[in-house]
PADOBA-749944 format. One line per 10 residues: number of its first residue (from 1); for each residue x, y, z of N, C-alpha, C, O, CB. Coordinates in Angstrom, 1 decimal. Glycine has a CB too. Layout:
# residues N
NUM) X,Y,Z,X,Y,Z,X,Y,Z,X,Y,Z,X,Y,Z; ...
//
This chain:
# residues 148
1) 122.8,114.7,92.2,122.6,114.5,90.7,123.4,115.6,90.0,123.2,116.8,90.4,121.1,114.7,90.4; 124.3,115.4,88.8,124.5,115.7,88.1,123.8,117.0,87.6,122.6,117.0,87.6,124.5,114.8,87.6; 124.7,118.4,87.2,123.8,119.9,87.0,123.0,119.7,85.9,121.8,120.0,85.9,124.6,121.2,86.6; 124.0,118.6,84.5,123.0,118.3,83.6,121.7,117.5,83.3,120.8,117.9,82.6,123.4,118.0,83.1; 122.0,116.4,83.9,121.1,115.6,84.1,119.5,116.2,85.1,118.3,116.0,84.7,122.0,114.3,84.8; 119.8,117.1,86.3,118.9,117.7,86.6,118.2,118.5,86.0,117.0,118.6,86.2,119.1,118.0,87.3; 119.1,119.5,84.9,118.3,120.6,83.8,117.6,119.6,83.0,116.4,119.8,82.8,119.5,121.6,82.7; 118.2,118.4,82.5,117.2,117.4,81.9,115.8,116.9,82.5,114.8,116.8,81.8,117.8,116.2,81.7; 115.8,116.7,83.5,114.4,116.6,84.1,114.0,117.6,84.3,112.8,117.6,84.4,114.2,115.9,85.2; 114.5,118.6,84.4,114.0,120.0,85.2,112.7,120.1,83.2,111.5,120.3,83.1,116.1,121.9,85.8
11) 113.5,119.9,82.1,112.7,120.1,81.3,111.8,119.0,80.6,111.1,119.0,79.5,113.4,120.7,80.5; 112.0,118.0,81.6,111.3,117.3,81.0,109.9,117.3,81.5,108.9,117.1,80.8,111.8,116.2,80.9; 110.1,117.8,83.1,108.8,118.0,84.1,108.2,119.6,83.4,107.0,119.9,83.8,109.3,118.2,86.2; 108.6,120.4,82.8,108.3,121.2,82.3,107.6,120.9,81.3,106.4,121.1,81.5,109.2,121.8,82.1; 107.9,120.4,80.4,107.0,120.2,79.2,106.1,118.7,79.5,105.3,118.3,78.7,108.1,120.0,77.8; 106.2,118.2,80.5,104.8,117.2,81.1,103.7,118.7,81.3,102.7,118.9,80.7,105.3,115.9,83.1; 104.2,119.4,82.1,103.1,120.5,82.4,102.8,121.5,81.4,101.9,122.3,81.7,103.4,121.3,83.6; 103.7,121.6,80.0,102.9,122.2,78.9,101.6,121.3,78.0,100.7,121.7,77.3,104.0,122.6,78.0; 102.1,120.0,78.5,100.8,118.9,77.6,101.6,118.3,76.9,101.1,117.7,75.9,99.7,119.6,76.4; 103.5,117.9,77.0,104.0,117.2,76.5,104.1,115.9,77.1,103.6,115.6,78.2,104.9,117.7,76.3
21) 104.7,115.0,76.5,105.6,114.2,77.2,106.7,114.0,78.2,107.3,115.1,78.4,106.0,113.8,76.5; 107.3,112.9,79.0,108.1,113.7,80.1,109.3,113.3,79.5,109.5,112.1,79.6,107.9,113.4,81.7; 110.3,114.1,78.9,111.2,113.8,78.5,111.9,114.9,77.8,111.4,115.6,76.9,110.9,112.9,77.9; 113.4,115.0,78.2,114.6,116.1,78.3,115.6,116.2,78.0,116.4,115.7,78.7,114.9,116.2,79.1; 116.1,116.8,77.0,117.8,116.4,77.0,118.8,117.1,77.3,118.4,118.3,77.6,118.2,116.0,75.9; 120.1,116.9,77.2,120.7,118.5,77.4,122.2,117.7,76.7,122.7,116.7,77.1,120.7,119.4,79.7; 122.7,118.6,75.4,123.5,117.4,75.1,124.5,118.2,75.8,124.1,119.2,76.4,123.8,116.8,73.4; 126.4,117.7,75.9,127.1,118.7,76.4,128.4,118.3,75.7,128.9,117.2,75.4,127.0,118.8,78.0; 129.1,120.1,75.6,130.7,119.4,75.4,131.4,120.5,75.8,131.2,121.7,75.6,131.3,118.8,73.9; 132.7,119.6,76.5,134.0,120.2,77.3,132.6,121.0,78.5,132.1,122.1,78.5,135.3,121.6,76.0
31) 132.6,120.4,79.0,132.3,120.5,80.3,130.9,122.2,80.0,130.7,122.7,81.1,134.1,120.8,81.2; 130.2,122.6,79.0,129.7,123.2,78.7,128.1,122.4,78.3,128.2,121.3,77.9,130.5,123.9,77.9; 126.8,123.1,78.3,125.9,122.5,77.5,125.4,123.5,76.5,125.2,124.7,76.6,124.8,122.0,78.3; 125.4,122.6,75.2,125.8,123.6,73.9,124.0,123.3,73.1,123.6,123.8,72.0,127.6,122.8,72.5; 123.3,122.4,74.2,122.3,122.6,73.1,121.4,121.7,74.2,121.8,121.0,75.1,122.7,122.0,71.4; 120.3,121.8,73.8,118.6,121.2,75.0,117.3,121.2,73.8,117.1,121.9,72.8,117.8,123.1,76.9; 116.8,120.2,74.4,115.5,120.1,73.6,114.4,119.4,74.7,114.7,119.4,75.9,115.8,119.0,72.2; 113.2,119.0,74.3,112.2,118.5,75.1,111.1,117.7,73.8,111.0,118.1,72.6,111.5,120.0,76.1; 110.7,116.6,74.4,109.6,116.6,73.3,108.9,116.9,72.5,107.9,117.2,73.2,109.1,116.5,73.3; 108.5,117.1,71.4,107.5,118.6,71.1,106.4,118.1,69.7,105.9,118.9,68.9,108.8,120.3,70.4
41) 106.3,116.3,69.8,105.2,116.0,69.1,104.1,116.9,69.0,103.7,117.4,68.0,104.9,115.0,69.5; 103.7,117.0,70.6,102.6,117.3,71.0,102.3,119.3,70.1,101.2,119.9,69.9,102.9,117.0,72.8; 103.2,119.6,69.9,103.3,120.8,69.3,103.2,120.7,67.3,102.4,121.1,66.5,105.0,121.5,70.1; 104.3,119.9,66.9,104.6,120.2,65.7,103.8,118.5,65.1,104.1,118.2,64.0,106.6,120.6,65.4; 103.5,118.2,65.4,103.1,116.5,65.0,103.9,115.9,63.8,103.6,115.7,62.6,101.4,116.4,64.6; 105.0,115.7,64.8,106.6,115.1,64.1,107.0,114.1,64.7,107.6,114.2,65.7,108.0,116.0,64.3; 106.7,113.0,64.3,107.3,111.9,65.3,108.9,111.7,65.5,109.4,110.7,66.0,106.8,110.4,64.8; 109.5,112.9,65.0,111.2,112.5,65.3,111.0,113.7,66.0,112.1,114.2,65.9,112.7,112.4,64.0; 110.5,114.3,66.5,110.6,115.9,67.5,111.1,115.3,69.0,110.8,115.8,70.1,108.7,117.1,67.7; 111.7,114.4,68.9,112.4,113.6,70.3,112.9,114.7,70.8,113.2,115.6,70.0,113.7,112.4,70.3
51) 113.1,115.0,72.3,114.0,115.9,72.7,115.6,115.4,72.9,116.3,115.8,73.7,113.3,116.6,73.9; 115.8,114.7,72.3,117.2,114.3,72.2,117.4,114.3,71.0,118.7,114.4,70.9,117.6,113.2,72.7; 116.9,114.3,69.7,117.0,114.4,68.1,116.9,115.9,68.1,117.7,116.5,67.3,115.7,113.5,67.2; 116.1,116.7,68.9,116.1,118.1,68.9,117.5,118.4,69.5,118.2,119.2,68.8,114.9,118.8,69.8; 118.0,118.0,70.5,119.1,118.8,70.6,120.2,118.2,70.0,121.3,118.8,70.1,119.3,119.1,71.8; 120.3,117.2,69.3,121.4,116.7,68.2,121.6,118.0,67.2,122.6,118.7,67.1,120.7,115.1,67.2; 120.2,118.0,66.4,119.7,119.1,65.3,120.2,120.3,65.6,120.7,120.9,64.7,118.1,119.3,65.3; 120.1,120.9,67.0,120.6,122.1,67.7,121.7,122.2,67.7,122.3,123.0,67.0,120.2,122.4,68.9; 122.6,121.2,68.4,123.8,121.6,68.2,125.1,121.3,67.2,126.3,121.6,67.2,124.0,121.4,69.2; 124.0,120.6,66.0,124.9,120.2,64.6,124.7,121.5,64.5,125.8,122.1,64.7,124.4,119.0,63.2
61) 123.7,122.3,64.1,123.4,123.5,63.4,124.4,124.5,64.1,125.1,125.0,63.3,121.7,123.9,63.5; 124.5,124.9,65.4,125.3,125.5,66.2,126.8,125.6,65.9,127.4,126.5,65.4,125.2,124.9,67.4; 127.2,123.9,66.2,128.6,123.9,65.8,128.8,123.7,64.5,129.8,123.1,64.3,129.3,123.0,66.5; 128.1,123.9,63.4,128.6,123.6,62.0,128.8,122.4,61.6,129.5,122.2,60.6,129.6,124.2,61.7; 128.3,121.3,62.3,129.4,119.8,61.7,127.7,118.6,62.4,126.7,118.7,63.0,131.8,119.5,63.2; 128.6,117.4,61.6,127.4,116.6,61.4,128.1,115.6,62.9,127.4,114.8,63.6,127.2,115.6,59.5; 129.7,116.0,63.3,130.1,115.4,64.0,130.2,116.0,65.6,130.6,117.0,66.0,131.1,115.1,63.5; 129.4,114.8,66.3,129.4,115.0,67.6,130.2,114.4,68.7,129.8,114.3,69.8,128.4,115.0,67.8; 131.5,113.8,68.0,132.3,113.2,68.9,132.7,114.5,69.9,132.6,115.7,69.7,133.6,112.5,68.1; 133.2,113.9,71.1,133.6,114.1,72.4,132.2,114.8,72.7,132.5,116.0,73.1,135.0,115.0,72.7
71) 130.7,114.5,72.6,129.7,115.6,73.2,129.4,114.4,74.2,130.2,113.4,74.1,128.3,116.3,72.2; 128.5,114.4,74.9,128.1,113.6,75.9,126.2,113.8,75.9,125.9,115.0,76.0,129.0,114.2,77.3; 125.5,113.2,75.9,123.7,113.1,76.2,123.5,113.0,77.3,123.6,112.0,77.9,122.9,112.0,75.7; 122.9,114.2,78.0,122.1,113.6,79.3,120.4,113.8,78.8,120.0,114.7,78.1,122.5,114.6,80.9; 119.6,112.7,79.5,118.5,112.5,79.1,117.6,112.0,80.2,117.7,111.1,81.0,118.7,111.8,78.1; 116.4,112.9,80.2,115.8,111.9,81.6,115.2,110.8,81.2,114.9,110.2,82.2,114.7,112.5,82.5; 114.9,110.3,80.2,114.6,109.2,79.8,115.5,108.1,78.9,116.0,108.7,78.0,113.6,109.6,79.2; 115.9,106.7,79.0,116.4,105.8,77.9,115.8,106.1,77.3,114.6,106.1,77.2,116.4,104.5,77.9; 117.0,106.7,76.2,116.6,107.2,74.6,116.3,105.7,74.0,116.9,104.7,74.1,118.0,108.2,73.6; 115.0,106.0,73.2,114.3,105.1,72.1,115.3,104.4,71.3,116.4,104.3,71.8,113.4,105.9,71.1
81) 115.2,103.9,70.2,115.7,103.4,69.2,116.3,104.3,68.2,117.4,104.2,67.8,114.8,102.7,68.8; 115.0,105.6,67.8,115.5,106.0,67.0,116.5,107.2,67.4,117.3,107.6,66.6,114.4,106.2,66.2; 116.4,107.5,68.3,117.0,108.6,69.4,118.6,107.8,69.7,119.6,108.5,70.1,115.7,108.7,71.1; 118.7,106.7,69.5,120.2,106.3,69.9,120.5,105.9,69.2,121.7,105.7,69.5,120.7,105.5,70.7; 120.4,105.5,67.9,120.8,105.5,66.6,121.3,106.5,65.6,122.1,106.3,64.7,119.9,105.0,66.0; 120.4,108.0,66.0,121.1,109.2,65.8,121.9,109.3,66.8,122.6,110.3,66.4,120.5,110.3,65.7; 122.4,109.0,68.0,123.7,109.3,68.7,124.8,108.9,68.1,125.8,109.5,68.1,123.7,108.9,69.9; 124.7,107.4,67.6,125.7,106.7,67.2,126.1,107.6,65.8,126.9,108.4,66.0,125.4,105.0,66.9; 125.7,107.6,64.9,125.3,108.2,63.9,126.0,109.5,64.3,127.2,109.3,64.4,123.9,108.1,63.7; 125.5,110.8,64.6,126.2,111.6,65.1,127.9,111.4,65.7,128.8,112.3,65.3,125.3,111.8,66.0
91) 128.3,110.2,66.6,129.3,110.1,67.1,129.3,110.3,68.6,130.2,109.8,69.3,130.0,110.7,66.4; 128.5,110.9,68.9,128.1,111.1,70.2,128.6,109.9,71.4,128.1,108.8,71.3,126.6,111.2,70.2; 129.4,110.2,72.3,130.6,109.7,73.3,129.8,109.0,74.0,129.5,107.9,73.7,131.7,110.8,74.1; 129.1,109.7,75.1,128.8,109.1,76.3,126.6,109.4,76.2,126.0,110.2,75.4,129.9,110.3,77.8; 126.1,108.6,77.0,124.6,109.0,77.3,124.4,108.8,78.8,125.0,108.0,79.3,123.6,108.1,76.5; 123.7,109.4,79.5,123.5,109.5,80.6,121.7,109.5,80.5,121.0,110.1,79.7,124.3,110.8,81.1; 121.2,108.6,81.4,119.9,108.6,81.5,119.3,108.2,82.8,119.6,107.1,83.3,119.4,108.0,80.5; 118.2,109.1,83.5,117.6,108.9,84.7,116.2,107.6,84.5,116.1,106.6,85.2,117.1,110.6,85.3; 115.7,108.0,83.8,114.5,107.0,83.8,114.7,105.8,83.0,115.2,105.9,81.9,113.1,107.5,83.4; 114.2,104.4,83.6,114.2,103.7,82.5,113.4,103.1,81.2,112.3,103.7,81.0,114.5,103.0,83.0
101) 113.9,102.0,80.3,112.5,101.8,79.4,111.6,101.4,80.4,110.5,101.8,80.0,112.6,100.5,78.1; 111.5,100.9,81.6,110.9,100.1,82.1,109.9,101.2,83.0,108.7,100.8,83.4,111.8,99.0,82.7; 110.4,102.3,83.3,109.8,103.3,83.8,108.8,103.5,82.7,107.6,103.2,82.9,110.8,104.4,84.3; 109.1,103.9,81.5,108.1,104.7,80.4,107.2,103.6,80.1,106.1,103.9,79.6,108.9,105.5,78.8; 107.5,102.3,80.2,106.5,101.2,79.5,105.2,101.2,81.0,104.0,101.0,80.8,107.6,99.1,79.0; 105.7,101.5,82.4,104.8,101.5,83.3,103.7,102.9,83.4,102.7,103.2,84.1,105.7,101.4,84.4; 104.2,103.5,82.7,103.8,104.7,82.3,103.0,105.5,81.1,102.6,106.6,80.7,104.6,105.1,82.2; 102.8,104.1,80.9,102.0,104.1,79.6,102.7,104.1,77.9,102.1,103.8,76.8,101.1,105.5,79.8; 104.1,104.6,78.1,104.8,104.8,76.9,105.8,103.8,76.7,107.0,103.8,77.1,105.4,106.1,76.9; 105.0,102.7,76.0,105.8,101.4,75.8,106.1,101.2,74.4,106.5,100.0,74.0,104.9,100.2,76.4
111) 106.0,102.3,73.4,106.4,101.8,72.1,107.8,101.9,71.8,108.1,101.6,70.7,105.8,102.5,71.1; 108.6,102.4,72.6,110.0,102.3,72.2,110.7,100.9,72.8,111.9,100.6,72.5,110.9,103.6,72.8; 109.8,100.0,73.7,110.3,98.6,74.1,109.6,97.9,73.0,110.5,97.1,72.6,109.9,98.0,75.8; 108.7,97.7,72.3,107.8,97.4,71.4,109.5,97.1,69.9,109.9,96.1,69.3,106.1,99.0,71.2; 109.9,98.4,69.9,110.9,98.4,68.8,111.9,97.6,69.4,112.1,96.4,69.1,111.5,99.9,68.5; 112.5,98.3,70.1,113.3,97.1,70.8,113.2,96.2,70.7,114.2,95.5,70.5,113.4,96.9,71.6; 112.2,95.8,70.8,112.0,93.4,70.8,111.9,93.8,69.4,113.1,93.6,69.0,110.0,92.0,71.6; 111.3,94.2,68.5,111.4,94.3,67.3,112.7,94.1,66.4,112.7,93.4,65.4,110.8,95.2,67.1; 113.6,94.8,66.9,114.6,95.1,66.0,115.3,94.0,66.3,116.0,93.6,65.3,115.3,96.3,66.1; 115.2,93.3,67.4,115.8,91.7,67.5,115.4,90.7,66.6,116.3,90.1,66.2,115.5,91.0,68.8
121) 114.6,90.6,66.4,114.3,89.5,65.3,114.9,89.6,64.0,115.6,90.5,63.5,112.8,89.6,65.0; 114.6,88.3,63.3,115.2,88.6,61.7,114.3,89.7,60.9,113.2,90.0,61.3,115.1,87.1,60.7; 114.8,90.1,60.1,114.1,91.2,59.0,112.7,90.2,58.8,111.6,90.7,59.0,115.1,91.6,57.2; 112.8,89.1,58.4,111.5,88.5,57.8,110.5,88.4,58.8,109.3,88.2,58.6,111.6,87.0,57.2; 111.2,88.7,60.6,109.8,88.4,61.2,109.2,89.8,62.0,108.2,89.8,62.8,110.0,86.9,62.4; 109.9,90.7,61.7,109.4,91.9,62.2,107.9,92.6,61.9,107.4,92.2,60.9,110.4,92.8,61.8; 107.5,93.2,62.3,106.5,94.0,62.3,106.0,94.4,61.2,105.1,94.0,60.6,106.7,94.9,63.0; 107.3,96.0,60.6,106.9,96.6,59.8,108.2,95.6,58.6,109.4,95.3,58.6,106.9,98.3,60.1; 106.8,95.5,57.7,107.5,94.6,56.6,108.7,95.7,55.8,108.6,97.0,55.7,106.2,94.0,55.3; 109.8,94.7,55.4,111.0,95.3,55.1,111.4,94.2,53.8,111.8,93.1,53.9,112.1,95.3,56.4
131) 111.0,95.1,52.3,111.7,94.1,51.4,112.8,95.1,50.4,112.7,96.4,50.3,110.4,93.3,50.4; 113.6,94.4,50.0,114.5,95.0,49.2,114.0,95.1,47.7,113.4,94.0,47.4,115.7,94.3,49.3; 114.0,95.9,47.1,113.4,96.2,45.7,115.2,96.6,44.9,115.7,97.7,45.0,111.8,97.8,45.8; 115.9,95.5,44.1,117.0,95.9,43.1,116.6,97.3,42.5,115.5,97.9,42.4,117.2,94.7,41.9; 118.2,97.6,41.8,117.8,98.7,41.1,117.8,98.0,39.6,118.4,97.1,39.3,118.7,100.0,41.4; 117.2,98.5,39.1,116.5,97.8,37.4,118.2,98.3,36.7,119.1,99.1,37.1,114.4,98.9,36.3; 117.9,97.5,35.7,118.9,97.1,34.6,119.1,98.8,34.1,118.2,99.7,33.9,118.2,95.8,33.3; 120.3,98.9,34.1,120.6,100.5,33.8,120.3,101.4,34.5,120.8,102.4,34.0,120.2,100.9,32.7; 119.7,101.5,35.2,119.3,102.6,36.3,121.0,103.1,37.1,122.0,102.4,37.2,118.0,101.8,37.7; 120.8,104.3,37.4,121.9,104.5,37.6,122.0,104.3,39.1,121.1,104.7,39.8,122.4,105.7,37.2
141) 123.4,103.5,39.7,123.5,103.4,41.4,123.7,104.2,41.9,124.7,104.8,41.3,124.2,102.6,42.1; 123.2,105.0,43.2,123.6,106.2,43.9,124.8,105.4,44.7,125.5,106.3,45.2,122.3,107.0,44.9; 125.2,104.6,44.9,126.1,104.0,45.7,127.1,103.7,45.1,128.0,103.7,45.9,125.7,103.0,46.3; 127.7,103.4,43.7,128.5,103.7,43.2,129.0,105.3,42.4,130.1,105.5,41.9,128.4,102.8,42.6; 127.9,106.3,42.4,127.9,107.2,42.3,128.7,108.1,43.6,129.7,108.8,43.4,126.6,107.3,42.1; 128.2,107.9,44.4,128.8,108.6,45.7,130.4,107.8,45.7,131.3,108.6,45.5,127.6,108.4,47.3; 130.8,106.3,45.8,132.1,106.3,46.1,132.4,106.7,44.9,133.5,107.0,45.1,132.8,105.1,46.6; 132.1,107.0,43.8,133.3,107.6,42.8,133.7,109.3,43.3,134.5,110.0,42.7,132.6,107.6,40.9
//
């Protein structure tokens, strides 16, 4: 196994035995790891305290930049939805992951497959309702605001 990918479990079995969740990350670049996180709901009661959104956060703040091209994710868990959507987002190259969704849904932690089928459907038949509200007559657009 992989040095990173093992420090990723190594923290993810770590924080199962502080009263977390089991789950690890270790992001990396040029052959260095510039930043680690672990779950930490259980601490700050943050539902984005992912330990892979933690170490996004870590190593934007580190390296100064919102861009994480050429970094790489190792993770002991298939990152969630919202966890690989900040990768893309980020720019983030490669992901590496030991457990699967299918592991965490046997495990009792099945809300990130729950999203998953979710996000497949049309907007009208999803879960959490999603409506678009215009912006009123004269209100100013932040979206033509920002491209000017």
């Amino acid at each position: 196994m992989d040095k990173f990918m093992k420090r990723a479990v190594e923290l993810a079995v770590a924080n199962v035995r502080e009263g977390g969740q089991p789950f690890g990350a270790v992001l990396v670049k040029n052959k260095t790891a510039v930043a680690e996180g672990v779950n930490e709901l259980h601490k700050t009661h943050d539902v984005s305290g992912h330990a892979e959104l933690l170490a996004i956060r870590r190593a934007q703040q580190q390296l100064q930049t919102n861009d994480l091209s050429g970094c790489t994710m190792y993770a002991s868990g298939e990152p969630c939805p919202m966890c690989l959507s900040a990768m893309y987002f980020a720019g983030i190259d490669k992901v590496y992951y030991c457990t699967s969704l299918e592991d965490a849904v046997a495990a009792g932690l099945g809300r990130a497959k729950v999203i998953y089928e979710d996000l497949q459907k049309p907007k009208s038949e999803r879960t959490l309702a999603l409506t678009q509200m215009p912006l009123q007559e004269g209100q100013e657009n932040p979206m033509k605001l920002w491209r000017a």
